[in-house]
PQR file with spaces between the fields and no chain letter, atoms N, CA, C, O and H, PARSE charges and radii, in Angstrom:
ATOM       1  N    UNK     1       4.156   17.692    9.406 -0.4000 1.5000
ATOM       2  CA   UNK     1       3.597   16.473   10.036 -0.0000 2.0000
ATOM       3  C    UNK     1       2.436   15.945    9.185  0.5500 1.7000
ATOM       4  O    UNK     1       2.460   14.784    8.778 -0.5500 1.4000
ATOM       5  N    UNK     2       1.362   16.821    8.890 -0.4000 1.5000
ATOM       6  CA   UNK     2       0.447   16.526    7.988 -0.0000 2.0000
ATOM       7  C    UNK     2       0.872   15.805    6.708  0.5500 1.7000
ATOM       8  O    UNK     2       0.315   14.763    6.359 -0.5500 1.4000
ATOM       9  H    UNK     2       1.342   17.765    9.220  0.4000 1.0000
ATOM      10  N    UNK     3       2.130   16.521    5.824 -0.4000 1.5000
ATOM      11  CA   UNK     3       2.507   15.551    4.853 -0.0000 2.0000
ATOM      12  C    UNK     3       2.920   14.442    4.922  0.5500 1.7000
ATOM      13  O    UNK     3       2.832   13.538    4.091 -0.5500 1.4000
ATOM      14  H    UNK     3       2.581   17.368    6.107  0.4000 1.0000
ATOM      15  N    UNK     4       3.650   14.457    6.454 -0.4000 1.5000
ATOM      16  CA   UNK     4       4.088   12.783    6.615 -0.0000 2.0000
ATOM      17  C    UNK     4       3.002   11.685    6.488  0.5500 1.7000
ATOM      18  O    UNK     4       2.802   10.892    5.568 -0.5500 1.4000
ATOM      19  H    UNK     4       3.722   15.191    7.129  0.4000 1.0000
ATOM      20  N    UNK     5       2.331   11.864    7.709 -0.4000 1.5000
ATOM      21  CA   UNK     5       0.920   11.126    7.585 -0.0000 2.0000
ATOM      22  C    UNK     5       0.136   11.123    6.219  0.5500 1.7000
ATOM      23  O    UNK     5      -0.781   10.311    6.341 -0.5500 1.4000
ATOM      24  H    UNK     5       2.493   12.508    8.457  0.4000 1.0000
ATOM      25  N    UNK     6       0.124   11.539    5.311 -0.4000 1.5000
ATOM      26  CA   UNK     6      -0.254   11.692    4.404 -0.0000 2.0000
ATOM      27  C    UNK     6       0.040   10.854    3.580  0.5500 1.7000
ATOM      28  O    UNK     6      -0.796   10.020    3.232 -0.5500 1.4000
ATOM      29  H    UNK     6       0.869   12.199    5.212  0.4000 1.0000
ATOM      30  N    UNK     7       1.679   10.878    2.914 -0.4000 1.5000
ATOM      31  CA   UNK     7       2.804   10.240    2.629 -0.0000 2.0000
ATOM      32  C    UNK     7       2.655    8.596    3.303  0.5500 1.7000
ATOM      33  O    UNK     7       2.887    7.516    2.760 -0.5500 1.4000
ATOM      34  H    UNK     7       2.358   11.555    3.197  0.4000 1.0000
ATOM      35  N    UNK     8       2.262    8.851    4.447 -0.4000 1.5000
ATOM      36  CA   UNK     8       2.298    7.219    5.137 -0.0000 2.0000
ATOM      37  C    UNK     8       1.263    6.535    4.951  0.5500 1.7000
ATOM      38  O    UNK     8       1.283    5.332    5.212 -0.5500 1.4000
ATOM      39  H    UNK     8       2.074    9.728    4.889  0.4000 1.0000
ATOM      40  N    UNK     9       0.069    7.184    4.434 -0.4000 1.5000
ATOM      41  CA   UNK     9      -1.592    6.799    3.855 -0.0000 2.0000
ATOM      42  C    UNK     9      -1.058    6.314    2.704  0.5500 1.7000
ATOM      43  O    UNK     9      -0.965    5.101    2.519 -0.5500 1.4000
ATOM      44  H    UNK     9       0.053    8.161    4.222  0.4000 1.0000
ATOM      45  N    UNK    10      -0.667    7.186    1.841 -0.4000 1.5000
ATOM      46  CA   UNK    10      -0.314    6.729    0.656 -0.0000 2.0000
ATOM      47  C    UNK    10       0.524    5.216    0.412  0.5500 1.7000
ATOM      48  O    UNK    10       0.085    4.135    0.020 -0.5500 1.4000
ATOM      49  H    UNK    10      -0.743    8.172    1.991  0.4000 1.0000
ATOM      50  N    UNK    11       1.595    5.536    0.725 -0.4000 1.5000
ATOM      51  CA   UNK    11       2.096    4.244    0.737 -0.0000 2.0000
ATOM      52  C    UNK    11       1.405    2.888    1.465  0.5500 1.7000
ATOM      53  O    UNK    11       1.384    1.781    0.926 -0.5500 1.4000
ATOM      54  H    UNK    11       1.952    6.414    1.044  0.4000 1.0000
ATOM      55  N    UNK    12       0.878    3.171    2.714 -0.4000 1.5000
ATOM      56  CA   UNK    12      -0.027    1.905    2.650 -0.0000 2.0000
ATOM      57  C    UNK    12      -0.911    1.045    2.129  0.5500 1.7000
ATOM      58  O    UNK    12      -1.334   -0.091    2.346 -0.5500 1.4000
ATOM      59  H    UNK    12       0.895    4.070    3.151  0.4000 1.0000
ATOM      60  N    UNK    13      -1.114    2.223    1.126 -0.4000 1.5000
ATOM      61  CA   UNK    13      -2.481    1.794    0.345 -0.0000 2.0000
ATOM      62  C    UNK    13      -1.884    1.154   -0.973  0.5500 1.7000
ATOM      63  O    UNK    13      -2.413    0.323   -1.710 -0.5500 1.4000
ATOM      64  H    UNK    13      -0.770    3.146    0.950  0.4000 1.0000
ATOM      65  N    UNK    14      -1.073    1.548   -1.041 -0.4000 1.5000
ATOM      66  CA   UNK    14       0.292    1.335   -2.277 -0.0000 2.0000
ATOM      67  C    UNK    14       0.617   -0.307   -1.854  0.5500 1.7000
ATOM      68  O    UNK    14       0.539   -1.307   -2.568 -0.5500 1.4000
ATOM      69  H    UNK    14      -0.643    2.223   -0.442  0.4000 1.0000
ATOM      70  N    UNK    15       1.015   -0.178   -0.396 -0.4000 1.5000
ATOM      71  CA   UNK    15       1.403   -2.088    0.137 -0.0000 2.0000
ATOM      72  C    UNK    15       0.585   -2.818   -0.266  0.5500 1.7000
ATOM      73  O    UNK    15       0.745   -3.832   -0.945 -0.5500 1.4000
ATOM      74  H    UNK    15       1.079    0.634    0.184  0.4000 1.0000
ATOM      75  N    UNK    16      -0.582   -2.250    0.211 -0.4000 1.5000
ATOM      76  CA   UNK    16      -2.188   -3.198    0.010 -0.0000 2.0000
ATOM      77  C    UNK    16      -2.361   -3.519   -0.948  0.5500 1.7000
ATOM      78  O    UNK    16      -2.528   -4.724   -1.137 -0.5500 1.4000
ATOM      79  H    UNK    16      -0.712   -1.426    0.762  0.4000 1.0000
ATOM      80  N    UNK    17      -2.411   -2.513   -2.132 -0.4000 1.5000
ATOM      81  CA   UNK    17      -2.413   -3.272   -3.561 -0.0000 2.0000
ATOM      82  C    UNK    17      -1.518   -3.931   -3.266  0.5500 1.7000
ATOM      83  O    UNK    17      -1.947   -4.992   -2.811 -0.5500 1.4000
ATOM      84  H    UNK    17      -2.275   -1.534   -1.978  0.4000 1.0000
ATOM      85  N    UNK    18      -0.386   -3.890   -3.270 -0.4000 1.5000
ATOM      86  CA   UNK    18       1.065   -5.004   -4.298 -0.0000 2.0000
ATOM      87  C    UNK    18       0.714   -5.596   -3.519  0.5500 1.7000
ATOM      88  O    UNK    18       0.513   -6.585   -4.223 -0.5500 1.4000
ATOM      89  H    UNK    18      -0.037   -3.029   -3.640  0.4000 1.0000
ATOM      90  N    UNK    19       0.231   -6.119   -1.923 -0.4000 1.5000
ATOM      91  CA   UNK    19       0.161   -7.612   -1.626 -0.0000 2.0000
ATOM      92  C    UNK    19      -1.100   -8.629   -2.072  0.5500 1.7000
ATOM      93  O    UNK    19      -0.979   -9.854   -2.083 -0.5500 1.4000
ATOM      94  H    UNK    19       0.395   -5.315   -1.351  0.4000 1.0000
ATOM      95  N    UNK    20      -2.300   -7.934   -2.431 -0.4000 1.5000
ATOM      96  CA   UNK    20      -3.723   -8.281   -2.823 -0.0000 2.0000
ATOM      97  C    UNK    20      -3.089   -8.843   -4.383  0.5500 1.7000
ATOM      98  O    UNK    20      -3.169   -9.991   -4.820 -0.5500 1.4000
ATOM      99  H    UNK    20      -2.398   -6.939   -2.422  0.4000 1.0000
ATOM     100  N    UNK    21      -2.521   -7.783   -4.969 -0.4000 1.5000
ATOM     101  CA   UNK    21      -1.733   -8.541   -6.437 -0.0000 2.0000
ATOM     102  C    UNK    21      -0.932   -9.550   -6.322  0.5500 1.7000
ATOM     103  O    UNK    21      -1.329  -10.488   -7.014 -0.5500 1.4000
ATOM     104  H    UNK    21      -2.456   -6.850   -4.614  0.4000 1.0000
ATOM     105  N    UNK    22       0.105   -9.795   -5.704 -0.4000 1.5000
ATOM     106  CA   UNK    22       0.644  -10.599   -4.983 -0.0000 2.0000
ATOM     107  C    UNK    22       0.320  -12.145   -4.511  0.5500 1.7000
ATOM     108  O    UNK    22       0.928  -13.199   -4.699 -0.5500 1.4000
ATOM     109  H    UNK    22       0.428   -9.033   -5.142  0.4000 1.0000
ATOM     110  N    UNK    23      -0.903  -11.822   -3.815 -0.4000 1.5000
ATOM     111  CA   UNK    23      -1.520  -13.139   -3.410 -0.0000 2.0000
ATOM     112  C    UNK    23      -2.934  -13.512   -4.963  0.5500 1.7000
ATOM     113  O    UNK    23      -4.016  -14.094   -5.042 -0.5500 1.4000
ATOM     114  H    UNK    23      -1.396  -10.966   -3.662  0.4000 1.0000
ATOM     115  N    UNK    24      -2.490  -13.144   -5.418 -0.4000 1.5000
ATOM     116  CA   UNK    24      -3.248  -13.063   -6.738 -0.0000 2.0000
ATOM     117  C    UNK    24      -2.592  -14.210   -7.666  0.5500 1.7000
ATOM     118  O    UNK    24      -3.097  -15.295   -7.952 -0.5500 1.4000
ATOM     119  H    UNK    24      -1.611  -12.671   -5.355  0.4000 1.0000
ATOM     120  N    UNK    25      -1.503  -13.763   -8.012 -0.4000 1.5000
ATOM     121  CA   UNK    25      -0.546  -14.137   -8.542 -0.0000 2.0000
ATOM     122  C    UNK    25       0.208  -15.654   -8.017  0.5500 1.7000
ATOM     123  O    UNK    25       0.609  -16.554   -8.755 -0.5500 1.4000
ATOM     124  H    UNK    25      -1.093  -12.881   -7.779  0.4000 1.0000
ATOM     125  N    UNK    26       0.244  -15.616   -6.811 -0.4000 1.5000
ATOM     126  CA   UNK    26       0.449  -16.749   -6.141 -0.0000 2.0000
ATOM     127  C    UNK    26      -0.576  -18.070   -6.291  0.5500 1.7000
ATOM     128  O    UNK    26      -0.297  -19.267   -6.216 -0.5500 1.4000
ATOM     129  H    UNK    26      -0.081  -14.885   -6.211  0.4000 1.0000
ATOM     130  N    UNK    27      -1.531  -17.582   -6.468 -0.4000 1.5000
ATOM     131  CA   UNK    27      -2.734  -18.735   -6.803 -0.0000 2.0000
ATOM     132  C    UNK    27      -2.803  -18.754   -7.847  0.5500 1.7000
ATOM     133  O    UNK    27      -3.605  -19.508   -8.399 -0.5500 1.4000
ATOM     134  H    UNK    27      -1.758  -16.610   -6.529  0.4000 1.0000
């Protein structure tokens, strides 16, 4: 369970960049 949540931190933080880059890029 711990790795999941873990795993699921990770990747969010992973979304956050690519959308902050994303809306970067867009402007």
């Amino acid at each position: 369970l711990t790795a999941f949540i873990l795993v699921s931190v990770l990747a969010l933080g992973l979304a956050h960049e690519w959308l902050q880059k994303g809306l970067e890029w867009t402007e």
